[in-house]
The first five atom37 places (N, CA, C, CB, O) and aatype in JSON, in Angstrom:
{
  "aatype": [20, 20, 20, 20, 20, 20, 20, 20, 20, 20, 20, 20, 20, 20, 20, 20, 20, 20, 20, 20, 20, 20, 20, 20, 20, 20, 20, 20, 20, 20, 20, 20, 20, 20, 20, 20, 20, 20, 20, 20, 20, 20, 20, 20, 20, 20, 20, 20, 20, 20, 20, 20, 20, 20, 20, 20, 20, 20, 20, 20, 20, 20, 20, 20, 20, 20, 20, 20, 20, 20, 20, 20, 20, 20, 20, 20, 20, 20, 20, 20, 20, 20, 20, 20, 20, 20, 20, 20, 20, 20, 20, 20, 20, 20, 20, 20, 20, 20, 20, 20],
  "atom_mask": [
    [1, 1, 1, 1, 1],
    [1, 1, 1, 1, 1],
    [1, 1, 1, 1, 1],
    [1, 1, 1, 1, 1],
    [1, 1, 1, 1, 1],
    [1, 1, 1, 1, 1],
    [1, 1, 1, 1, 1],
    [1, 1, 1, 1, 1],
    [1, 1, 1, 1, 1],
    [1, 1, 1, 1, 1],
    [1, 1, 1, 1, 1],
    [1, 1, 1, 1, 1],
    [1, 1, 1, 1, 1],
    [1, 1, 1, 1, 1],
    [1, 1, 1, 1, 1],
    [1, 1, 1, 1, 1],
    [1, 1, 1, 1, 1],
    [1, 1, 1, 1, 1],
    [1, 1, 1, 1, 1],
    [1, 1, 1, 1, 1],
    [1, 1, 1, 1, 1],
    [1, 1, 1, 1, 1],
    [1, 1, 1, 1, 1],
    [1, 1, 1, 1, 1],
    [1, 1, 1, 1, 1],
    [1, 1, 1, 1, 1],
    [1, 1, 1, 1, 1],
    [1, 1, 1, 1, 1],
    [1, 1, 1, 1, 1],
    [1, 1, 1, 1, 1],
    [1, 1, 1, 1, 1],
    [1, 1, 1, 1, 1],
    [1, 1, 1, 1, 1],
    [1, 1, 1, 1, 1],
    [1, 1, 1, 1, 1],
    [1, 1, 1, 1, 1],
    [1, 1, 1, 1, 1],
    [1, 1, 1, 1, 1],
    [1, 1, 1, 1, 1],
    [1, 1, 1, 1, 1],
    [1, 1, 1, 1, 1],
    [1, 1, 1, 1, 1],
    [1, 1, 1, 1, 1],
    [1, 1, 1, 1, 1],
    [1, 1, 1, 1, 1],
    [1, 1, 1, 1, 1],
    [1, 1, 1, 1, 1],
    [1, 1, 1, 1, 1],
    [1, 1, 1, 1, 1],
    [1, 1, 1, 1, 1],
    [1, 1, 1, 1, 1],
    [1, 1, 1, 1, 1],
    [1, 1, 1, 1, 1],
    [1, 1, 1, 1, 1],
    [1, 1, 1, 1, 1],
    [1, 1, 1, 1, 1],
    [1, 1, 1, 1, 1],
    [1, 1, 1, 1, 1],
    [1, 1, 1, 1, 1],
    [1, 1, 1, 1, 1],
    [1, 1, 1, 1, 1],
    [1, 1, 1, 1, 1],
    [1, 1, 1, 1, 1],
    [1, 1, 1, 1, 1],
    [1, 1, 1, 1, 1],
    [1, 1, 1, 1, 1],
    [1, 1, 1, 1, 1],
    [1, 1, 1, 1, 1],
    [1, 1, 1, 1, 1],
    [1, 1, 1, 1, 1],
    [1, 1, 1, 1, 1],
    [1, 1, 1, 1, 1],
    [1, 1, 1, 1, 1],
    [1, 1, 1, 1, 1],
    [1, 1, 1, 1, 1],
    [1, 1, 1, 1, 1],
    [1, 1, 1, 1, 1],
    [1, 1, 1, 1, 1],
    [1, 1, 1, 1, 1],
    [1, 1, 1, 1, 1],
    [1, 1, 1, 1, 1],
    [1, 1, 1, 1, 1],
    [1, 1, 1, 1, 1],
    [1, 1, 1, 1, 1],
    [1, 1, 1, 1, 1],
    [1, 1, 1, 1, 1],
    [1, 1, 1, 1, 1],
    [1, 1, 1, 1, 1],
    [1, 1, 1, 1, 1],
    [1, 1, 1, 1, 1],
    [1, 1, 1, 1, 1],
    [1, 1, 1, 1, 1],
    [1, 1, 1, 1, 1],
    [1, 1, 1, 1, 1],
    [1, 1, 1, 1, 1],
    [1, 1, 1, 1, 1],
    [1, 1, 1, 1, 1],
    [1, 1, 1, 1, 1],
    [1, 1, 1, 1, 1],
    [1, 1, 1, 1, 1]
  ],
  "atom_positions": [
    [[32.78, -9.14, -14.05], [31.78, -10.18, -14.03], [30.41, -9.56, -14.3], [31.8, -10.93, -12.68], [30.28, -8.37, -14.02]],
    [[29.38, -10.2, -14.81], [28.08, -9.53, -16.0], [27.33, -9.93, -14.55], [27.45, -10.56, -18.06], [27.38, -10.89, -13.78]],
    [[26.47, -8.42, -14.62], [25.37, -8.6, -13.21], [24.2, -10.03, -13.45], [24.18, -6.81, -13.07], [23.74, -10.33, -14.55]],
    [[24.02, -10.46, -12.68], [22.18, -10.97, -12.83], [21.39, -10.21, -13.07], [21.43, -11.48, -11.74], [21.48, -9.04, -12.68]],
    [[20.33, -10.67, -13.82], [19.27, -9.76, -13.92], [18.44, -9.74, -13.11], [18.68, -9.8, -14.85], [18.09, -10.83, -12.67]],
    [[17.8, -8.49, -12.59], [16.9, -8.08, -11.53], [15.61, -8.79, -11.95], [16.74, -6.45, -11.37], [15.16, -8.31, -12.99]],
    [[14.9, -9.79, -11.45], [13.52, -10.73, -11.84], [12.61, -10.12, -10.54], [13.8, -12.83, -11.78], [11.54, -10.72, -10.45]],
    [[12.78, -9.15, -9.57], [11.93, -8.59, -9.21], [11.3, -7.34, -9.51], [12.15, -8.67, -8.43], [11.85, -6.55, -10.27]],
    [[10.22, -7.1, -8.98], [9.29, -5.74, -9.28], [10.22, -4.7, -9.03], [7.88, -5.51, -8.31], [11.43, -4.85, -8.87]],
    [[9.48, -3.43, -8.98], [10.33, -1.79, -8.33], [9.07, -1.47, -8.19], [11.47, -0.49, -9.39], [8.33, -1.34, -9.17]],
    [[8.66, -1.3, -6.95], [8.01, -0.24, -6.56], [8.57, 1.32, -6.3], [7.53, -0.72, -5.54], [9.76, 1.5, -6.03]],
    [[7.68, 2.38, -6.4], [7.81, 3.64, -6.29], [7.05, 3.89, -5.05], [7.41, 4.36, -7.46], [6.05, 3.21, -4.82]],
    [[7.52, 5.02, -4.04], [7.34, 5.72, -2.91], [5.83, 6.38, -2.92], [8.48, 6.74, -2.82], [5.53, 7.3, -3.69]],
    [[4.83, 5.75, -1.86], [3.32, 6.05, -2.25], [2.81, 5.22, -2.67], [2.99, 6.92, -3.08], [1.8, 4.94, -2.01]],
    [[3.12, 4.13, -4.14], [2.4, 3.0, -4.42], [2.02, 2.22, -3.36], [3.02, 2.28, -5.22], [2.55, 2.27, -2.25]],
    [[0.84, 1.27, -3.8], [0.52, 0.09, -3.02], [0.88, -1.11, -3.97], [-1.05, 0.08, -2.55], [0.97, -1.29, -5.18]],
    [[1.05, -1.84, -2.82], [1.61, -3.21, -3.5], [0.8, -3.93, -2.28], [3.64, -3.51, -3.67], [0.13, -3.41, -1.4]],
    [[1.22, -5.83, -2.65], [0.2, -6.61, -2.56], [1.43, -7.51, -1.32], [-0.54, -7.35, -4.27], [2.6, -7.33, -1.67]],
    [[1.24, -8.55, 0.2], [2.11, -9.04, 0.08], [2.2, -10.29, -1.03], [2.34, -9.19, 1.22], [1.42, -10.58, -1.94]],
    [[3.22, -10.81, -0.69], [3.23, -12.4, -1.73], [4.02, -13.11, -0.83], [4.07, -12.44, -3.53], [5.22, -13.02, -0.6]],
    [[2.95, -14.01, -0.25], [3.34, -14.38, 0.6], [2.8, -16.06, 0.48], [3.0, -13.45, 1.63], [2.75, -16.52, 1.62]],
    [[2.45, -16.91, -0.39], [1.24, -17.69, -0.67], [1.96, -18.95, 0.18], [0.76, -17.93, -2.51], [3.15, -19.17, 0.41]],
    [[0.7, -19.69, 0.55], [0.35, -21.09, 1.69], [1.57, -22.12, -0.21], [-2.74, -21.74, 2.15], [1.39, -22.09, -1.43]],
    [[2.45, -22.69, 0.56], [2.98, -23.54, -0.29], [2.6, -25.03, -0.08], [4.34, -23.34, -0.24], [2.73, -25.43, 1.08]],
    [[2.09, -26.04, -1.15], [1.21, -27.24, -0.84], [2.12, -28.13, 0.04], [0.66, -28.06, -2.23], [3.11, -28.56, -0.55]],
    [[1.99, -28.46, 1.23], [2.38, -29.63, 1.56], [3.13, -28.95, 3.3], [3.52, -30.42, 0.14], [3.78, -29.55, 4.17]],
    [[2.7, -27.59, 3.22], [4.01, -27.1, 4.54], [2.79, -26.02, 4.8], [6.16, -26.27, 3.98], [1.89, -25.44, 4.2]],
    [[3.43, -26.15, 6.22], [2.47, -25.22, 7.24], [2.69, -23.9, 7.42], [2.49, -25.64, 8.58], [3.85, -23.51, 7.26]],
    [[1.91, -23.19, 7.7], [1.92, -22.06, 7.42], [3.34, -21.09, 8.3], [0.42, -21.7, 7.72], [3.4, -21.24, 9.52]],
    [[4.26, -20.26, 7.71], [5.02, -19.95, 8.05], [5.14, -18.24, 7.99], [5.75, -20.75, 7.53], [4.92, -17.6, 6.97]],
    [[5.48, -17.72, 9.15], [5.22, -15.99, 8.87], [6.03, -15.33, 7.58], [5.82, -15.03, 10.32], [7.0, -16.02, 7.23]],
    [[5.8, -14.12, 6.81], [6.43, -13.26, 6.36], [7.78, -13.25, 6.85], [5.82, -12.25, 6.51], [7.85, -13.18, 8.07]],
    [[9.08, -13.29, 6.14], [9.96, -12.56, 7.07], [9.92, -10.86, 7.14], [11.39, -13.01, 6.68], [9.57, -10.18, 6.17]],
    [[10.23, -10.43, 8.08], [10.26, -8.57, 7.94], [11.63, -8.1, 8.79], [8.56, -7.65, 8.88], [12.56, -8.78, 9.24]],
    [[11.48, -7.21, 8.82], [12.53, -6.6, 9.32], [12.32, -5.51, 10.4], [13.17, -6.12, 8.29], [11.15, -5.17, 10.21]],
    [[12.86, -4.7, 11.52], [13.01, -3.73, 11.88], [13.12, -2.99, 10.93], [13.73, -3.69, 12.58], [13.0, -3.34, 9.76]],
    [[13.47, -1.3, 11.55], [14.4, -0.67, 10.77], [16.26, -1.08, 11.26], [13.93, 1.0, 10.97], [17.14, -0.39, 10.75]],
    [[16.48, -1.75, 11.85], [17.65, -2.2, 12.28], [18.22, -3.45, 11.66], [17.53, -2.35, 13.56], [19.32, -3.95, 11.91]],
    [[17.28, -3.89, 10.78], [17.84, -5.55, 10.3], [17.27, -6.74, 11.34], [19.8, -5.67, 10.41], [17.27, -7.92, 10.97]],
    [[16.86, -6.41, 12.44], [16.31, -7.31, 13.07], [15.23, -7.81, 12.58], [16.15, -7.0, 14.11], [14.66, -6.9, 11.97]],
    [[14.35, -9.28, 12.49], [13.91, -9.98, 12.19], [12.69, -10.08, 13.13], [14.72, -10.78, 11.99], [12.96, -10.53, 14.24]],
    [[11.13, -9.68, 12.87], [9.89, -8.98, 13.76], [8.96, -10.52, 13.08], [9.17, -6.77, 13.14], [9.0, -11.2, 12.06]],
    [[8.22, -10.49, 14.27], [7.37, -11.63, 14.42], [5.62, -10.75, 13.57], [7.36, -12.19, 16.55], [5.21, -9.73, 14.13]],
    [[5.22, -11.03, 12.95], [4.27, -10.39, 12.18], [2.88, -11.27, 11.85], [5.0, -10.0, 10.92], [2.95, -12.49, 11.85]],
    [[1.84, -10.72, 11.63], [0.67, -11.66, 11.13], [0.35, -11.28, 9.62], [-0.76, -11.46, 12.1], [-0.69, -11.58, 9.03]],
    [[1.48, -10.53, 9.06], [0.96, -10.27, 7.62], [0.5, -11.34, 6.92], [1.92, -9.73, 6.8], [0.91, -12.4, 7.38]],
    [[-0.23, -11.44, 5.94], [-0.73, -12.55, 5.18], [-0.84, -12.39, 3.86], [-1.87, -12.92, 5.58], [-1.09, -11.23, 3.53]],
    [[-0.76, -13.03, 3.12], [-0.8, -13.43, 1.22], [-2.09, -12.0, 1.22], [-1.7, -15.85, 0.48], [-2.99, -11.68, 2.0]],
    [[-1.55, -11.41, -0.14], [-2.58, -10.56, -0.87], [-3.05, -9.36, 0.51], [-4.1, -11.75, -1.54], [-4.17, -8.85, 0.42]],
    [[-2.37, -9.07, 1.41], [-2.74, -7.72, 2.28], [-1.82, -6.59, 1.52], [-2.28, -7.87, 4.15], [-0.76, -6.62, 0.9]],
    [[-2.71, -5.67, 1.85], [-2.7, -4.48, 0.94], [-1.62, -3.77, 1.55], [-4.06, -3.62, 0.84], [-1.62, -3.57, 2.76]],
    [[-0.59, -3.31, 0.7], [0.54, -2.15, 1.59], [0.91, -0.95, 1.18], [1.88, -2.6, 1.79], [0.78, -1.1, -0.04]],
    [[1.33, 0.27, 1.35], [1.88, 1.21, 1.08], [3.27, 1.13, 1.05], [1.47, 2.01, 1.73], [3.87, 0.37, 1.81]],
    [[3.94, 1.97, 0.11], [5.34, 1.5, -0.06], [5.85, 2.99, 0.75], [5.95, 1.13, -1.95], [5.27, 4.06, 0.57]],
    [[6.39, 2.91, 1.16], [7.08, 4.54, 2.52], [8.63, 5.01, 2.08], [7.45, 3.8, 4.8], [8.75, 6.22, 1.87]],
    [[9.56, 4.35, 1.95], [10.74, 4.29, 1.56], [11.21, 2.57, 0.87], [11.52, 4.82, 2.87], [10.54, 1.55, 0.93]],
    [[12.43, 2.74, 0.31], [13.17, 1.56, -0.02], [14.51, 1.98, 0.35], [13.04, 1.09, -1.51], [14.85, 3.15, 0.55]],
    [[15.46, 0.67, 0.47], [17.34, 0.29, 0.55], [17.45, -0.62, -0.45], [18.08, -0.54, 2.1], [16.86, -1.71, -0.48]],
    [[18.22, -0.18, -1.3], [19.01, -0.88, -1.97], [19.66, -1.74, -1.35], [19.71, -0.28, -2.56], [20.32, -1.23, -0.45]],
    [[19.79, -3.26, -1.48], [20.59, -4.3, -1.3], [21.35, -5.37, -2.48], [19.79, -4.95, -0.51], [20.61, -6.16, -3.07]],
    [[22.42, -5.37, -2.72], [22.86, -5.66, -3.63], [22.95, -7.62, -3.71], [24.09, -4.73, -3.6], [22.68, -8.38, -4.65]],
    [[23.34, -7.85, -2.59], [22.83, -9.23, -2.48], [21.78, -9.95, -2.43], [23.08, -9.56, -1.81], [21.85, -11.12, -2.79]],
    [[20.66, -9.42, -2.01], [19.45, -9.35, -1.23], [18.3, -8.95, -1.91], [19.6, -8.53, -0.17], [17.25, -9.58, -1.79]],
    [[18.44, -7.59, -2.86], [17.5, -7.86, -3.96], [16.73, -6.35, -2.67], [16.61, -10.03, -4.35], [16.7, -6.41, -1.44]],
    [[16.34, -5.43, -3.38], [15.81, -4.14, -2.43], [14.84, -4.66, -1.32], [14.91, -2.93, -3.4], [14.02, -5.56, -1.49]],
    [[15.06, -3.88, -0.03], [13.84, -3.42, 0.97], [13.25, -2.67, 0.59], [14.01, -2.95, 2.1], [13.66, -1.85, -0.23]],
    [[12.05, -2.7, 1.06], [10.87, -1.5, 1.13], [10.12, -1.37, 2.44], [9.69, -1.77, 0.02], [9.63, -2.33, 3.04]],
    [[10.07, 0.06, 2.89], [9.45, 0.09, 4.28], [8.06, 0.23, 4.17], [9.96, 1.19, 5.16], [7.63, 1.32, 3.79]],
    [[7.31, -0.65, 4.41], [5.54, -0.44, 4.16], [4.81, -0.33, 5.32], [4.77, -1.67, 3.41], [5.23, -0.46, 6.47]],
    [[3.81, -0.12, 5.0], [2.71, 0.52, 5.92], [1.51, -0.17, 5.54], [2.5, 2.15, 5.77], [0.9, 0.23, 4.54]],
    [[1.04, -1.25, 6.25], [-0.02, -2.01, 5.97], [-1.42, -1.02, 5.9], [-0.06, -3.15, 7.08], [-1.33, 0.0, 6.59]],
    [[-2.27, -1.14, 5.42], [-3.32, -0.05, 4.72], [-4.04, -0.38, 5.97], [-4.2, -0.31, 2.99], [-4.43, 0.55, 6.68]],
    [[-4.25, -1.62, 6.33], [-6.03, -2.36, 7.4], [-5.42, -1.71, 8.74], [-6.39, -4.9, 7.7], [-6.27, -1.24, 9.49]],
    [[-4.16, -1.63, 9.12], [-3.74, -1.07, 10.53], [-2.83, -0.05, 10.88], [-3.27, -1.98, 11.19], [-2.67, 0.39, 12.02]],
    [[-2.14, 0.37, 9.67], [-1.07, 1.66, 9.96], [0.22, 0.84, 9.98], [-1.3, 2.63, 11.59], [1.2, 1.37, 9.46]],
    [[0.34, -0.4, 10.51], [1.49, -1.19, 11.03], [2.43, -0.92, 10.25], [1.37, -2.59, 11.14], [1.94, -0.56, 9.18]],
    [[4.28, -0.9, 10.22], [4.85, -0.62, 9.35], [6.45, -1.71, 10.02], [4.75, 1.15, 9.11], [6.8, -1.85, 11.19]],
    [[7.08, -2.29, 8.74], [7.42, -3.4, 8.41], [8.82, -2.98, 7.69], [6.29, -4.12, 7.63], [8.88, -1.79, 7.39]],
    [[9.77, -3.65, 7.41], [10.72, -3.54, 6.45], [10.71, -4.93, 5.64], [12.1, -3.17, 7.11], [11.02, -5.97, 6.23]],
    [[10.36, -4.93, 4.31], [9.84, -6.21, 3.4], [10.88, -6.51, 2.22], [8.26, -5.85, 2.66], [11.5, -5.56, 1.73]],
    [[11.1, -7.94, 1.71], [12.1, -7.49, 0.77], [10.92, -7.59, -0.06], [13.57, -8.29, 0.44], [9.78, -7.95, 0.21]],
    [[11.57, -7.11, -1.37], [10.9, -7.04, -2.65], [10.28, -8.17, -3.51], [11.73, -6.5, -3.39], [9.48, -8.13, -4.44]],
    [[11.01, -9.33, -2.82], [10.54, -10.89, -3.31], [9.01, -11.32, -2.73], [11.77, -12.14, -2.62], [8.19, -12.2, -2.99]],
    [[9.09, -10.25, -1.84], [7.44, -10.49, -0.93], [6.78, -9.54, -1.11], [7.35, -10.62, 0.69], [6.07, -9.08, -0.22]],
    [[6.86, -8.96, -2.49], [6.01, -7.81, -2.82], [4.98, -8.24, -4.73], [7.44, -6.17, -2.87], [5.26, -8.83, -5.77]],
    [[4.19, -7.73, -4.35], [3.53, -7.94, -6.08], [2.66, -6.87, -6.12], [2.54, -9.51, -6.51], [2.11, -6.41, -5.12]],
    [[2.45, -6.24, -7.81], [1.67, -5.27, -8.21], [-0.25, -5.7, -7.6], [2.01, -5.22, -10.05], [-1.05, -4.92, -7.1]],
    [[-0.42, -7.07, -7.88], [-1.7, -7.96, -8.26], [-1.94, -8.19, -6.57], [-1.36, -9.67, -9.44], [-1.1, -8.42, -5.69]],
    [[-3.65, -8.01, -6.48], [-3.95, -8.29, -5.36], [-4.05, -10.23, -4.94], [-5.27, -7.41, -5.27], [-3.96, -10.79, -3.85]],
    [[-4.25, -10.73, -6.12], [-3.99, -11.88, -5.68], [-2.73, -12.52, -7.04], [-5.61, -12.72, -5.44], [-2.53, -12.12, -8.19]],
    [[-2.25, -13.38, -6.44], [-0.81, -14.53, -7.57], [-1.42, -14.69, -8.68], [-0.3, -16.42, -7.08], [-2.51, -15.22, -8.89]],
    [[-0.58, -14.15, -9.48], [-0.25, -14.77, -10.78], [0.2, -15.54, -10.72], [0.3, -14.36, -11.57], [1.35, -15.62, -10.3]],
    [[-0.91, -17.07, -11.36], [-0.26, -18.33, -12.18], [0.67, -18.51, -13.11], [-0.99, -18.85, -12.76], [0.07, -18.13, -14.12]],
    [[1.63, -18.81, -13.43], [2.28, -19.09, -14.64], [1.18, -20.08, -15.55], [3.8, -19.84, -14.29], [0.45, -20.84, -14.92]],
    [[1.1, -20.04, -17.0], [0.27, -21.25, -17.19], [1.16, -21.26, -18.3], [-1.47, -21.3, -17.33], [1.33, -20.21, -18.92]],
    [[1.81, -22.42, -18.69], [2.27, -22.9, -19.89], [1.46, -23.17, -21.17], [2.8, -23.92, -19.58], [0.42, -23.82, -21.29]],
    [[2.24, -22.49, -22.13], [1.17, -22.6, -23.28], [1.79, -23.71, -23.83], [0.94, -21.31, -24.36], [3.02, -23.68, -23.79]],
    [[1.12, -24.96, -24.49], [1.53, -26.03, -25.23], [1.95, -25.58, -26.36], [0.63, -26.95, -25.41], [1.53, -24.6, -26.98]],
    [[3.4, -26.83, -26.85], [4.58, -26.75, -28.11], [3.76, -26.72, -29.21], [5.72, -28.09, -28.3], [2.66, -27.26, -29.16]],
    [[4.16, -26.13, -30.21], [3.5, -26.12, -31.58], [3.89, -27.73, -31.99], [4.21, -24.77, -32.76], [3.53, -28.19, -33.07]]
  ]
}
């Protein structure tokens, strides 16, 4: 069976990355999910566009990679998936270009 294609980033060990975490219109504000290093599920105040260090990653094949970060403003350190990660300090819009 033909893999999916990977539609997330790769960060490298040392980079900073951004979270992506953005307020969605119509719903209240809801935390990051994160992780232990155990898989457990940590109550957090991370927020859209905070700055992180990338420390290690896990491959997850269902799940799409972890990365263990280190928030830059406090030292704090997190296990994030990669869907909540971006190069850009703030979201990229998609903007559709109109049909010829």
């Amino acid at each position: 069976m033909p893999r999916k294609p990977n539609k997330q980033d790769v960060f490298c060990v040392g980079w900073h990355a951004f979270v992506n975490w953005p307020l969605r219109p119509g719903r209240s504000p809801s935390p990051v999910p994160l992780l232990d290093s155990f898989g457990n599920p940590l109550s957090n105040d991370l927020a859209d566009g905070q700055e992180v260090e990338i420390l290690s990653w896990r491959p997850k094949s269902s799940q799409g990679s972890l990365y263990q970060v280190r928030r830059i403003a406090d030292a704090s350190e997190w296990w994030i998936s990669a869907s909540h990660l971006r190069r850009q300090s703030h979201a990229v819009v998609a903007v559709e270009s109109p049909l010829p």
